[in-house]
FIMI-499998 format. One record per atom (N, C-alpha, C, O): residue number from 1; residue in three letters; atom name; x, y, z. Coordinates in nm, 3 decimals. Layout:
<nodes>
+-----+-----+----+---------+---------+---------+
!   i !  aa ! at !       x !       y !       z !
+-----+-----+----+---------+---------+---------+
! NUM ! ALA ! CA !       X !       Y !       Z !
...
+-----+-----+----+---------+---------+---------+
</nodes>
This chain:
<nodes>
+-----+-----+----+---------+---------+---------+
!   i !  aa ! at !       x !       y !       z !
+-----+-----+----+---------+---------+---------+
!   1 ! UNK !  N !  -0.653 !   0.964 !  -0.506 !
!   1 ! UNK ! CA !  -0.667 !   0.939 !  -0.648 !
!   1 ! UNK !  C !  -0.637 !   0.793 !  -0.678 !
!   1 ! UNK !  O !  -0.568 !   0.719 !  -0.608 !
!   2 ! UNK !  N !  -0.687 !   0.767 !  -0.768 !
!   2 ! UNK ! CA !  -0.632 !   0.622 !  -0.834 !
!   2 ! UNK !  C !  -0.615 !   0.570 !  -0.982 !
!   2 ! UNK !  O !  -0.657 !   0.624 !  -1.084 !
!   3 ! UNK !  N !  -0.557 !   0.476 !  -0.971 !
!   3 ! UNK ! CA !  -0.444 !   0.473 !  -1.111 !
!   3 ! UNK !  C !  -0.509 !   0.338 !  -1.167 !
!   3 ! UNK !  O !  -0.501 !   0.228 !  -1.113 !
!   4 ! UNK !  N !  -0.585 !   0.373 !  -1.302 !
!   4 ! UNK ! CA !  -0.623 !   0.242 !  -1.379 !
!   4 ! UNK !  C !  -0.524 !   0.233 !  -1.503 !
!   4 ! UNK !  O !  -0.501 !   0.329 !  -1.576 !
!   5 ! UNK !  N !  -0.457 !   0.087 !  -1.522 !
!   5 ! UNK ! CA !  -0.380 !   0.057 !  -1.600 !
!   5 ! UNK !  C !  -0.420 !   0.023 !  -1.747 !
!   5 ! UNK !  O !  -0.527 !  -0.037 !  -1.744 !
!   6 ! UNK !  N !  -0.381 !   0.038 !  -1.855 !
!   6 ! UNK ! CA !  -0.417 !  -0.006 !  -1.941 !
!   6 ! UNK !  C !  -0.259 !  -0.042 !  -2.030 !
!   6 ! UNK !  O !  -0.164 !   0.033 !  -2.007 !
!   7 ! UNK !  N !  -0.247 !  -0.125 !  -2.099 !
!   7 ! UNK ! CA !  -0.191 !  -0.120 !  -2.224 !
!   7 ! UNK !  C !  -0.087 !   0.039 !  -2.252 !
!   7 ! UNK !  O !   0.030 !   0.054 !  -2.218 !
!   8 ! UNK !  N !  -0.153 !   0.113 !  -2.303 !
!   8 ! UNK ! CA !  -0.091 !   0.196 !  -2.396 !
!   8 ! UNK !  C !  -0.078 !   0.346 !  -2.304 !
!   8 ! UNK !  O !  -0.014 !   0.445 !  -2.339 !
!   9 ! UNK !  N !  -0.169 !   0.327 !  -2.158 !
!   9 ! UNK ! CA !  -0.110 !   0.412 !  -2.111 !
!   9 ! UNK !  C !  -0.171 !   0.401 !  -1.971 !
!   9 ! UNK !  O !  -0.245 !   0.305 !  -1.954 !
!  10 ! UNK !  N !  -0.150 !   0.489 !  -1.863 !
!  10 ! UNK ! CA !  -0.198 !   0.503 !  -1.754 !
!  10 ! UNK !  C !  -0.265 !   0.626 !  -1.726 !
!  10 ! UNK !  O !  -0.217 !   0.734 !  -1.763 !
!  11 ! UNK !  N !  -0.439 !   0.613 !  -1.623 !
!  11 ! UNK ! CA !  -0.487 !   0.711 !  -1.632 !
!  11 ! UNK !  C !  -0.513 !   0.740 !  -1.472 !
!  11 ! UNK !  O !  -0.531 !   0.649 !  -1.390 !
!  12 ! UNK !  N !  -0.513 !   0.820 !  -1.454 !
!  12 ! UNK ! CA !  -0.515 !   0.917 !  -1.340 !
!  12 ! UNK !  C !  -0.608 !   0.966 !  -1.249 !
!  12 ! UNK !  O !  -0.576 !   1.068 !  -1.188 !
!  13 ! UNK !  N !  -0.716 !   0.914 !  -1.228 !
!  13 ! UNK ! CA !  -0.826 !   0.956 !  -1.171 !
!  13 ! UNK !  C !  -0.797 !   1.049 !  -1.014 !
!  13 ! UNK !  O !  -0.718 !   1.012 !  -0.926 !
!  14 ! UNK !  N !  -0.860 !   1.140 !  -1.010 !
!  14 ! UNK ! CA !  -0.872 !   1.229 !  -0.873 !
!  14 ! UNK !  C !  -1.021 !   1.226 !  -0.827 !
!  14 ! UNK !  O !  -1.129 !   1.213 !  -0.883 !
!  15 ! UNK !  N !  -0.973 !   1.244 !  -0.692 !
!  15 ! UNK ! CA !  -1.092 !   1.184 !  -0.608 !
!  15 ! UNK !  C !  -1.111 !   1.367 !  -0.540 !
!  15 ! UNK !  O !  -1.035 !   1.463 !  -0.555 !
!  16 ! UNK !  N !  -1.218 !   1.359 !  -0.479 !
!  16 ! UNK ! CA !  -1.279 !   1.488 !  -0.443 !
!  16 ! UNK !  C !  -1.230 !   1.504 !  -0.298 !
!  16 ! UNK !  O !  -1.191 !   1.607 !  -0.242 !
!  17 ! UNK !  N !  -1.243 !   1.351 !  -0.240 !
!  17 ! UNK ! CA !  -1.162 !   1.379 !  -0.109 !
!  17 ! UNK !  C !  -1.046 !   1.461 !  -0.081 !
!  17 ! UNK !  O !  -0.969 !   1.448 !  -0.176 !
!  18 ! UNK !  N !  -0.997 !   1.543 !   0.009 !
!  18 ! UNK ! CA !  -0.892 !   1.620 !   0.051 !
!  18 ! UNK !  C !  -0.817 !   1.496 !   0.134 !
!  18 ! UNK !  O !  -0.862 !   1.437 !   0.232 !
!  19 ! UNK !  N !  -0.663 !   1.467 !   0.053 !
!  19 ! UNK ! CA !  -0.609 !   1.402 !   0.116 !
!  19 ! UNK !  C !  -0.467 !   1.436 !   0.182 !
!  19 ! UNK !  O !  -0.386 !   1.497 !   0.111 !
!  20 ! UNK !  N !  -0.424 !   1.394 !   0.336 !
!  20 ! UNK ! CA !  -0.333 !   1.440 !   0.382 !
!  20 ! UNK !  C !  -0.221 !   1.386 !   0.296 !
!  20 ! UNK !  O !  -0.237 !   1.289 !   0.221 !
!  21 ! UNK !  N !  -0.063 !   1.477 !   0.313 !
!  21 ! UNK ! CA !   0.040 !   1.441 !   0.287 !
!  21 ! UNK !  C !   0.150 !   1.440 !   0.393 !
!  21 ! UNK !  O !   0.183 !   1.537 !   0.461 !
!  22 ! UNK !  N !   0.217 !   1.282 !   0.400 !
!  22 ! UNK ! CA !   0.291 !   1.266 !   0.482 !
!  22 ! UNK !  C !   0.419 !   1.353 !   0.520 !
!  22 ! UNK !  O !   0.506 !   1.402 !   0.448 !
!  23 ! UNK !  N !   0.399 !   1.354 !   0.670 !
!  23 ! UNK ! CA !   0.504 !   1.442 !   0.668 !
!  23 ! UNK !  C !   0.644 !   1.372 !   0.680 !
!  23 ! UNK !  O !   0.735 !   1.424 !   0.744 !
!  24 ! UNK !  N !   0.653 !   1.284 !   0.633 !
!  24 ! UNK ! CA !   0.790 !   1.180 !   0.672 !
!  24 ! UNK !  C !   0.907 !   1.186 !   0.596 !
!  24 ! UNK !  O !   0.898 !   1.135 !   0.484 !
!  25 ! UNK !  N !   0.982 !   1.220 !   0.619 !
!  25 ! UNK ! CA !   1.144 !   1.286 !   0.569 !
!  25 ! UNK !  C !   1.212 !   1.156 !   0.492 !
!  25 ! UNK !  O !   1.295 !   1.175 !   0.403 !
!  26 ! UNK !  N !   1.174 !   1.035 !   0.528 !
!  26 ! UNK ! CA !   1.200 !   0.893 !   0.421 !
!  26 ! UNK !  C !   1.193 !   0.943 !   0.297 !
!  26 ! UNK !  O !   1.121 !   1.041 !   0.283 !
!  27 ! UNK !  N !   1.254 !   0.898 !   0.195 !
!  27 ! UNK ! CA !   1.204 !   0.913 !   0.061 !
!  27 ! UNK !  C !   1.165 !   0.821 !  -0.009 !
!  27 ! UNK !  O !   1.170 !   0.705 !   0.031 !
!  28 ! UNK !  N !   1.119 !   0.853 !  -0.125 !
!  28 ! UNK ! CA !   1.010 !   0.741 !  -0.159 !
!  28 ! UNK !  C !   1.040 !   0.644 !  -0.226 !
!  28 ! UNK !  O !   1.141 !   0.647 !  -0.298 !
!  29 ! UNK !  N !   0.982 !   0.566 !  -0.221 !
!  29 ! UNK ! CA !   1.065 !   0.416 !  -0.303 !
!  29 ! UNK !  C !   1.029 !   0.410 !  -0.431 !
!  29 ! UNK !  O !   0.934 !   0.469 !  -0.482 !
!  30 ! UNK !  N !   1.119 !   0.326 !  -0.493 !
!  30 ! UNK ! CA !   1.146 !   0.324 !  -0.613 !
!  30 ! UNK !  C !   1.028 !   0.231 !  -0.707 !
!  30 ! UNK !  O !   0.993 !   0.128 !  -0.650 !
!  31 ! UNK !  N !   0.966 !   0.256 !  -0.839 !
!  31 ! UNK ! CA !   0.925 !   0.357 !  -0.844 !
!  31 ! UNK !  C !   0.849 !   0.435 !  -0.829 !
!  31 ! UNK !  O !   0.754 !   0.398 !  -0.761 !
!  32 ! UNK !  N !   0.846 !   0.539 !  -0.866 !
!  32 ! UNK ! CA !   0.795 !   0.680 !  -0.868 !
!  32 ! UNK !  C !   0.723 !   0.750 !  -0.965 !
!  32 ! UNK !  O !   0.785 !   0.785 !  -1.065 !
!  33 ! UNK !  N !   0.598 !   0.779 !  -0.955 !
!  33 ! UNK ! CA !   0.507 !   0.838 !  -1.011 !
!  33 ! UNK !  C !   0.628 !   0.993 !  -1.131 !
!  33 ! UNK !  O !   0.721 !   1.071 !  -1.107 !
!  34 ! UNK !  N !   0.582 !   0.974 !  -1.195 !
!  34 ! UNK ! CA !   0.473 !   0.946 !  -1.277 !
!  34 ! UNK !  C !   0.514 !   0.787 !  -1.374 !
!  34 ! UNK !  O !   0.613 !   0.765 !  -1.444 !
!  35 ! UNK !  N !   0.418 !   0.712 !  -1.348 !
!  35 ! UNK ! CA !   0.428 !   0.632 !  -1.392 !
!  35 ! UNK !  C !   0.462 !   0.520 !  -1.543 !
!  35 ! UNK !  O !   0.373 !   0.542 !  -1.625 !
!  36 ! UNK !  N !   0.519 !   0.459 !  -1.572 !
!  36 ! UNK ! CA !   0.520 !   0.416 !  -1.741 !
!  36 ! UNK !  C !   0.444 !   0.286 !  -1.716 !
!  36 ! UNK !  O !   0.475 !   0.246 !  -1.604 !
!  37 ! UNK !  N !   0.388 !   0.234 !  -1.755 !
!  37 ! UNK ! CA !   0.296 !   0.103 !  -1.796 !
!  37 ! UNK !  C !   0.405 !  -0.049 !  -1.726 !
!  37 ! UNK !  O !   0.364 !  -0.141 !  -1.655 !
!  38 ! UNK !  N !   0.500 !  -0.034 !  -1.761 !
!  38 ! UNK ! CA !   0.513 !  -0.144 !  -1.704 !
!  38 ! UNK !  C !   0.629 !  -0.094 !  -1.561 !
!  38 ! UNK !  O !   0.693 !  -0.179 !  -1.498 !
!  39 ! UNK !  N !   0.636 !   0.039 !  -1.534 !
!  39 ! UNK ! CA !   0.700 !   0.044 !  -1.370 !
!  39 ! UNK !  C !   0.553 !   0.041 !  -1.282 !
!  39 ! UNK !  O !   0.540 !   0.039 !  -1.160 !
!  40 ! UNK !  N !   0.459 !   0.043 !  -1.374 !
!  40 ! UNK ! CA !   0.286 !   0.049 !  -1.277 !
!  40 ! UNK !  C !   0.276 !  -0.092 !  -1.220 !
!  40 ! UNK !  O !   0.242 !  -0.125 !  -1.107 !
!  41 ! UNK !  N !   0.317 !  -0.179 !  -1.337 !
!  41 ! UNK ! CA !   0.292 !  -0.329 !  -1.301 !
!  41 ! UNK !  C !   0.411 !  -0.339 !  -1.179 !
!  41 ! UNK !  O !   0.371 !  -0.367 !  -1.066 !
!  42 ! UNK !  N !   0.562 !  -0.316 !  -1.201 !
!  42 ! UNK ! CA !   0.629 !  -0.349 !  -1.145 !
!  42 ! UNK !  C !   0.615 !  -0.267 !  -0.980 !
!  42 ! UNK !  O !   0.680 !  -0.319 !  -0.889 !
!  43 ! UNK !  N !   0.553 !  -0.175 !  -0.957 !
!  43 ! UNK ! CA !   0.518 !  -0.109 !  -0.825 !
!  43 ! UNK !  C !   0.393 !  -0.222 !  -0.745 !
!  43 ! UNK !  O !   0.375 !  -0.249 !  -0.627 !
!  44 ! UNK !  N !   0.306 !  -0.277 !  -0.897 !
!  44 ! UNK ! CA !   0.184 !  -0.333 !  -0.827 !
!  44 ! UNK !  C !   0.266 !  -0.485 !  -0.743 !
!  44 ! UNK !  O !   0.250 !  -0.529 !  -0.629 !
!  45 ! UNK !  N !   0.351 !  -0.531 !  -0.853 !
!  45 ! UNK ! CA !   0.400 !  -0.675 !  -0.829 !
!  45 ! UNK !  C !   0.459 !  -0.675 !  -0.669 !
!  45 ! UNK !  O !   0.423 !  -0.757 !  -0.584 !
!  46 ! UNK !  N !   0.595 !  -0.523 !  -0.638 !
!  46 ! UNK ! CA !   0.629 !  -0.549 !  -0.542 !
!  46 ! UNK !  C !   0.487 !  -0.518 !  -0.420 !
!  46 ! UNK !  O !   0.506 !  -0.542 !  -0.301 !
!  47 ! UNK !  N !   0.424 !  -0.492 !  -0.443 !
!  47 ! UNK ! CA !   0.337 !  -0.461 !  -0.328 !
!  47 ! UNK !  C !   0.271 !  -0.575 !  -0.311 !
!  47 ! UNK !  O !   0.225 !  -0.591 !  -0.197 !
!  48 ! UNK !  N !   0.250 !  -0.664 !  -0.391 !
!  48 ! UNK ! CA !   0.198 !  -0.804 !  -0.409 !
!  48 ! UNK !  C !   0.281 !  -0.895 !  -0.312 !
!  48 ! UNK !  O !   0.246 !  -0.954 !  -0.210 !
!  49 ! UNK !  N !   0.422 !  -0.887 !  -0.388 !
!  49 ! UNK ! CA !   0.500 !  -0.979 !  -0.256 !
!  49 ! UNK !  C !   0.505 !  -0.955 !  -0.141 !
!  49 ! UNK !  O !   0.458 !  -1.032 !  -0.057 !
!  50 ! UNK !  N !   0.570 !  -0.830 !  -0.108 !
!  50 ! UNK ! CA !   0.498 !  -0.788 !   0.019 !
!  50 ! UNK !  C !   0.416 !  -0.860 !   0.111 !
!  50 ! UNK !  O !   0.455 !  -0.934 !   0.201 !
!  51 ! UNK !  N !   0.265 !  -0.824 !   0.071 !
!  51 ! UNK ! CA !   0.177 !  -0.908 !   0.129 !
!  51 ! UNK !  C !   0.155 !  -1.007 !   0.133 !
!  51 ! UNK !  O !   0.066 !  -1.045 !   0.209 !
!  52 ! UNK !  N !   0.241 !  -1.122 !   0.032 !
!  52 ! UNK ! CA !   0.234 !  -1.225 !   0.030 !
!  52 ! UNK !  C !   0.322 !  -1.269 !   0.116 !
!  52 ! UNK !  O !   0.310 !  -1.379 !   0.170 !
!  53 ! UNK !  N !   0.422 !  -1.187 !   0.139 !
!  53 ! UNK ! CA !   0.541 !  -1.308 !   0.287 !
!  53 ! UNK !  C !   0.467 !  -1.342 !   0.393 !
!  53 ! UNK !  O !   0.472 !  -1.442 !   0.464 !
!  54 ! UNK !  N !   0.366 !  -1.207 !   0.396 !
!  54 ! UNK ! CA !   0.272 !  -1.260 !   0.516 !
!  54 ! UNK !  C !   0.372 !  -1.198 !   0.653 !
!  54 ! UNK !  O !   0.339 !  -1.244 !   0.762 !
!  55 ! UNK !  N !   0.503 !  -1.086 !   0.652 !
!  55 ! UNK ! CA !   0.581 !  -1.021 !   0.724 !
!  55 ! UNK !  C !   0.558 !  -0.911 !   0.763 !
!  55 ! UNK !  O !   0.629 !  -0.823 !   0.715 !
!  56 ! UNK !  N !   0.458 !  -0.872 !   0.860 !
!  56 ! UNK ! CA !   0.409 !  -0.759 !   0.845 !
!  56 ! UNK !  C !   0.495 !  -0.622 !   0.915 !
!  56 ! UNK !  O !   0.442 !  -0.515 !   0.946 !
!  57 ! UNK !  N !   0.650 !  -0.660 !   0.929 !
!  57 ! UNK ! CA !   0.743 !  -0.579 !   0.929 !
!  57 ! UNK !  C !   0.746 !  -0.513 !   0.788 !
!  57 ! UNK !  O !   0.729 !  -0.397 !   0.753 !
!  58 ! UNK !  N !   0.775 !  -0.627 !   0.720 !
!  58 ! UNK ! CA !   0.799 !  -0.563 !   0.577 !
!  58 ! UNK !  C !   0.700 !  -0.468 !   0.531 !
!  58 ! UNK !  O !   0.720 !  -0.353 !   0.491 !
!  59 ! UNK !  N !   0.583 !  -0.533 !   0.543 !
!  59 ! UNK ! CA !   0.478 !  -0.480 !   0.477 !
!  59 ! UNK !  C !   0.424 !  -0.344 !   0.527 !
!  59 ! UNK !  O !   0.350 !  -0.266 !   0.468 !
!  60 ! UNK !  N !   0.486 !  -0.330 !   0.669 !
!  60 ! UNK ! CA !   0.450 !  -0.184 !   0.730 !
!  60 ! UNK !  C !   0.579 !  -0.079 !   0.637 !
!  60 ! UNK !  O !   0.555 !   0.035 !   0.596 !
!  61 ! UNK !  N !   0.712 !  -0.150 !   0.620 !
!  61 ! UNK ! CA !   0.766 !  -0.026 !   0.566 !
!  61 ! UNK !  C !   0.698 !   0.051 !   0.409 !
!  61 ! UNK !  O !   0.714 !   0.166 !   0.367 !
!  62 ! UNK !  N !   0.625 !  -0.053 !   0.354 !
!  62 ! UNK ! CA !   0.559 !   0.036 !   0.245 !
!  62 ! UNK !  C !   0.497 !   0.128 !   0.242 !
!  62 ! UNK !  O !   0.456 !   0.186 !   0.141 !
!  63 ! UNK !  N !   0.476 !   0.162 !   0.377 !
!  63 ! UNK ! CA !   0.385 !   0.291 !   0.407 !
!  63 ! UNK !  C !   0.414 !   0.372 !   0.484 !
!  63 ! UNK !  O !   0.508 !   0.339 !   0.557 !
!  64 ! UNK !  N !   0.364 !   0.487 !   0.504 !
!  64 ! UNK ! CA !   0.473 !   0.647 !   0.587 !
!  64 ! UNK !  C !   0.386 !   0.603 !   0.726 !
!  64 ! UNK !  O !   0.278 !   0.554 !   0.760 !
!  65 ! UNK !  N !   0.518 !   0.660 !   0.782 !
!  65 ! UNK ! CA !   0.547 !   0.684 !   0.940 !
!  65 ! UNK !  C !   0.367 !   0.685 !   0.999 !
!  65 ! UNK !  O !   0.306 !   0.612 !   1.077 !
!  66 ! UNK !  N !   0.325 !   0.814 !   0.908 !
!  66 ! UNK ! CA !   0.182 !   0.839 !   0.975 !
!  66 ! UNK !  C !   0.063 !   0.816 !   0.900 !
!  66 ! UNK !  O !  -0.027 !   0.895 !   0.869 !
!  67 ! UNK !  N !   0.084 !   0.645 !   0.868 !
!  67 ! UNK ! CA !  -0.039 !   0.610 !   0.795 !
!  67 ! UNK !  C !  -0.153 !   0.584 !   0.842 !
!  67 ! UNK !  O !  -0.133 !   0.543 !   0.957 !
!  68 ! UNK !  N !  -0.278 !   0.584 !   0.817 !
!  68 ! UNK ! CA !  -0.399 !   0.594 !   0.857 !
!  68 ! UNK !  C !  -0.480 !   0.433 !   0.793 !
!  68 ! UNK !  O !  -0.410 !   0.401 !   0.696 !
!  69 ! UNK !  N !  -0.545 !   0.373 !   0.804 !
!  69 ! UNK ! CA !  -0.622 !   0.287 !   0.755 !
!  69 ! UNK !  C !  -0.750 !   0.273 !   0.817 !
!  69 ! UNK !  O !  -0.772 !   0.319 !   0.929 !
!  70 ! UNK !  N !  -0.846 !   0.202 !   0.741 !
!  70 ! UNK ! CA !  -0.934 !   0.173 !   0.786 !
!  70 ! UNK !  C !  -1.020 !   0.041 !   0.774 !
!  70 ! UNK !  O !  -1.088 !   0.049 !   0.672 !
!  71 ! UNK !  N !  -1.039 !  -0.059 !   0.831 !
!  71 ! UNK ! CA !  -1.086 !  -0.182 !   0.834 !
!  71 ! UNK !  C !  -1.240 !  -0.167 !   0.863 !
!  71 ! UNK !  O !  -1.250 !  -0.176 !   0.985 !
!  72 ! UNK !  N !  -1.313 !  -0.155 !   0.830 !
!  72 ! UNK ! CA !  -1.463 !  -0.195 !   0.872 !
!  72 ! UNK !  C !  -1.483 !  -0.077 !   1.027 !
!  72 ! UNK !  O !  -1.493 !   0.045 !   1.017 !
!  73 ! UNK !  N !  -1.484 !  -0.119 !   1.097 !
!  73 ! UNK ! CA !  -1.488 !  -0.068 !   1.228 !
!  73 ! UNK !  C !  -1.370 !   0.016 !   1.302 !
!  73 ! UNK !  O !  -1.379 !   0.115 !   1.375 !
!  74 ! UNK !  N !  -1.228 !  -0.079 !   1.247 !
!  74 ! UNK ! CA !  -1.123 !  -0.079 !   1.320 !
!  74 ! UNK !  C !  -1.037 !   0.035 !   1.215 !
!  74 ! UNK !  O !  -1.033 !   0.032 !   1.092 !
!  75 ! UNK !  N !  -0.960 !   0.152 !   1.325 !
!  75 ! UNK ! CA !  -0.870 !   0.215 !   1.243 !
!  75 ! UNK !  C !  -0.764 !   0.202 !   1.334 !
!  75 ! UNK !  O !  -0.773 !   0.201 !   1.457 !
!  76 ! UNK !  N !  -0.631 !   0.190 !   1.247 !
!  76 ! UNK ! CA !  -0.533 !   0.164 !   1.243 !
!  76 ! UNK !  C !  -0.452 !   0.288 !   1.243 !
!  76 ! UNK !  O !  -0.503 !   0.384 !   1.185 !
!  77 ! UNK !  N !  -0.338 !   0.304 !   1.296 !
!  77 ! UNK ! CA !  -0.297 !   0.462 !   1.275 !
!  77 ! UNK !  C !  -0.117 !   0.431 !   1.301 !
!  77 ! UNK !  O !  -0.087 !   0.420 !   1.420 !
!  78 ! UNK !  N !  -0.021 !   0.418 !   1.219 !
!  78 ! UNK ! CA !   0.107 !   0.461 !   1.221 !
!  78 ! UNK !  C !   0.143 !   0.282 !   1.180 !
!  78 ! UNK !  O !   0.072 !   0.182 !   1.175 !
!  79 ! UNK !  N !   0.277 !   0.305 !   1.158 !
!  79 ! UNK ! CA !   0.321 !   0.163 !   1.155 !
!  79 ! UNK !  C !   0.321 !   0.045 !   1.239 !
!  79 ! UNK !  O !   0.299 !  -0.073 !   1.214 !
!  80 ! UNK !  N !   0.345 !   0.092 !   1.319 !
!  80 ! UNK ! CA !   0.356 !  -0.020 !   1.425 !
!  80 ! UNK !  C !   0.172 !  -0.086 !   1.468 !
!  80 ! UNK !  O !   0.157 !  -0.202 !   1.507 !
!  81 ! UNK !  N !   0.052 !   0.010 !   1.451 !
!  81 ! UNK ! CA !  -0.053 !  -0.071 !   1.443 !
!  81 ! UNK !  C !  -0.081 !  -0.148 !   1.330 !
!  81 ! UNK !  O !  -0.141 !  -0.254 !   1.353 !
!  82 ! UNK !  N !  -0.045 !  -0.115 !   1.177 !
!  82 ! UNK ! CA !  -0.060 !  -0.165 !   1.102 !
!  82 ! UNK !  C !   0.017 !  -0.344 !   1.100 !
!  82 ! UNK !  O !  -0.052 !  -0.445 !   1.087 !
!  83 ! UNK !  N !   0.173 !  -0.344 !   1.118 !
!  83 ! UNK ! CA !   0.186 !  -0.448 !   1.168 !
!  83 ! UNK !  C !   0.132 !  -0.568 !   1.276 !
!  83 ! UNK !  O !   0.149 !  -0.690 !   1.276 !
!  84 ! UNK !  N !   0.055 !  -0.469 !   1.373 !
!  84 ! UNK ! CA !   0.001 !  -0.557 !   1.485 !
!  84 ! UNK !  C !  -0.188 !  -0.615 !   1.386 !
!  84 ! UNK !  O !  -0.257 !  -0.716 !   1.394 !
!  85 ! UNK !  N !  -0.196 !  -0.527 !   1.330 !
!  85 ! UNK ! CA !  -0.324 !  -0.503 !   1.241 !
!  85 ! UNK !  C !  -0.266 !  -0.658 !   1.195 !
!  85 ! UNK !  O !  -0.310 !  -0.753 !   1.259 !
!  86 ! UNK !  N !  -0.190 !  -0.678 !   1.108 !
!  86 ! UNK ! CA !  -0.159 !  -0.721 !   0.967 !
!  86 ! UNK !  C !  -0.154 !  -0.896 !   1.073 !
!  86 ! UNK !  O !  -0.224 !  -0.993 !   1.044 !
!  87 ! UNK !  N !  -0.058 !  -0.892 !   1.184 !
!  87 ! UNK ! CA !  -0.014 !  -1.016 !   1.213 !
!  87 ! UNK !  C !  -0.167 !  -1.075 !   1.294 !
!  87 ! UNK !  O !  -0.153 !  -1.195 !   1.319 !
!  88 ! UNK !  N !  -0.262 !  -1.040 !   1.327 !
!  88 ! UNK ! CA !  -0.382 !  -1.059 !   1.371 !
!  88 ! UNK !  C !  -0.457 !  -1.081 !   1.290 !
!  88 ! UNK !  O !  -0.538 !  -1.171 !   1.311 !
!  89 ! UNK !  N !  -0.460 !  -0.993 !   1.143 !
!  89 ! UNK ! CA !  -0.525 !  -1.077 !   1.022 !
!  89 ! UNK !  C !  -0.492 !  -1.178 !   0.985 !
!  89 ! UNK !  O !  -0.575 !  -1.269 !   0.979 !
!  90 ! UNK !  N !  -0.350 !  -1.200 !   0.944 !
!  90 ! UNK ! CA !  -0.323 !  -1.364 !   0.916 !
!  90 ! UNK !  C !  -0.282 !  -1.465 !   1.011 !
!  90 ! UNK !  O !  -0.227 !  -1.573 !   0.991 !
!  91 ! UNK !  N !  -0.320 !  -1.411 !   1.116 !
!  91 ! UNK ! CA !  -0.359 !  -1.592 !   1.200 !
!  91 ! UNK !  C !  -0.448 !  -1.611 !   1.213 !
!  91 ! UNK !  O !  -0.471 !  -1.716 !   1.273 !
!  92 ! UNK !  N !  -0.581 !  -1.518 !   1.163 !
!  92 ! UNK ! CA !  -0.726 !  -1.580 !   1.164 !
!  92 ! UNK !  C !  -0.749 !  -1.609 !   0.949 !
!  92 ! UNK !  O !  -0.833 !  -1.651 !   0.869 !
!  93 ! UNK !  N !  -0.643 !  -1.565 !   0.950 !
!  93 ! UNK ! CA !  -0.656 !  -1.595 !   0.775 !
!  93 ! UNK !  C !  -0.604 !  -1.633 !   0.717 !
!  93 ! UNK !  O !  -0.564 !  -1.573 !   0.617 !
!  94 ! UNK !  N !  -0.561 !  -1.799 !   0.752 !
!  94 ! UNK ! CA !  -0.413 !  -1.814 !   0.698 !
!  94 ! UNK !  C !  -0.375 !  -1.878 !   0.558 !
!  94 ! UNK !  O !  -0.273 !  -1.926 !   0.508 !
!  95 ! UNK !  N !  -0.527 !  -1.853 !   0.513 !
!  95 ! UNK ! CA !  -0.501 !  -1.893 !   0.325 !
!  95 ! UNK !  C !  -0.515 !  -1.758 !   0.270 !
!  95 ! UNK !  O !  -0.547 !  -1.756 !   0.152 !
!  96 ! UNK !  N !  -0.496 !  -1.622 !   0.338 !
!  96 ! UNK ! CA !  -0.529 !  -1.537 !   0.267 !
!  96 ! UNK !  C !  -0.365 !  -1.488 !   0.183 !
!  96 ! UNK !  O !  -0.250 !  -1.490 !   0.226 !
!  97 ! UNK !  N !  -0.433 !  -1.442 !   0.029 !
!  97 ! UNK ! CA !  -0.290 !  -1.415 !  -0.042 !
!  97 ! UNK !  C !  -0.327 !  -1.331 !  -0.129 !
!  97 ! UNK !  O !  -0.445 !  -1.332 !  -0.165 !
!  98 ! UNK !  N !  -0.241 !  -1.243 !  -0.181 !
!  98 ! UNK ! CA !  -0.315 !  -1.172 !  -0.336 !
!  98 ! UNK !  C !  -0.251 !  -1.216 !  -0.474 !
!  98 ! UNK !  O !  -0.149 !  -1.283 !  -0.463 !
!  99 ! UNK !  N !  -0.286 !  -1.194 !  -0.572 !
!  99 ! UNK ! CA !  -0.285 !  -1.283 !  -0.690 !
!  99 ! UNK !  C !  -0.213 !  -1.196 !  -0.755 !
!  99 ! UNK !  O !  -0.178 !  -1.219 !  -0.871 !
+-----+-----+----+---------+---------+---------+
</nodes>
């Protein structure tokens, strides 16, 4: 599903896809759905820095034990590829940042 922000409220879209749920005993970081307008921004911001240290330790803990991704060709599967994923993207990308 995915979450478009607006002003006065947040809306909710569901996707048709069947999606897995992690089985990872971590709990979830702060915050937490259901969302208010500006903890949406403040979830988007930290995920922003994140990717901006360019640490892809850090940036793997934002995601469960048994995450899945997918790059073009290349899938990625648990944390530790995502980090190896992440530090191989930015040494061939090293102006890449999000806004």
């Amino acid at each position: 599903s995915s979450l478009i922000l607006s002003k006065s409220r947040i809306i909710k879209l569901s996707s048709k896809k069947t999606q897995t749920m992690s089985t990872s005993a971590e709990p979830p970081k702060n915050p937490v759905p259901p969302f208010t307008y500006e903890d949406a921004v403040k979830k988007v911001r930290m995920a922003e820095d994140a990717w901006n240290s360019r640490d892809p330790h850090r940036v793997k803990m934002a995601y469960s034990p048994d995450t899945k991704w997918r790059n073009r060709s290349e899938f990625v599967n648990g944390r530790d590829e995502v980090a190896t994923f992440l530090s191989g993207k930015w040494e061939k990308e090293e102006e890449y940042r999000l806004i």
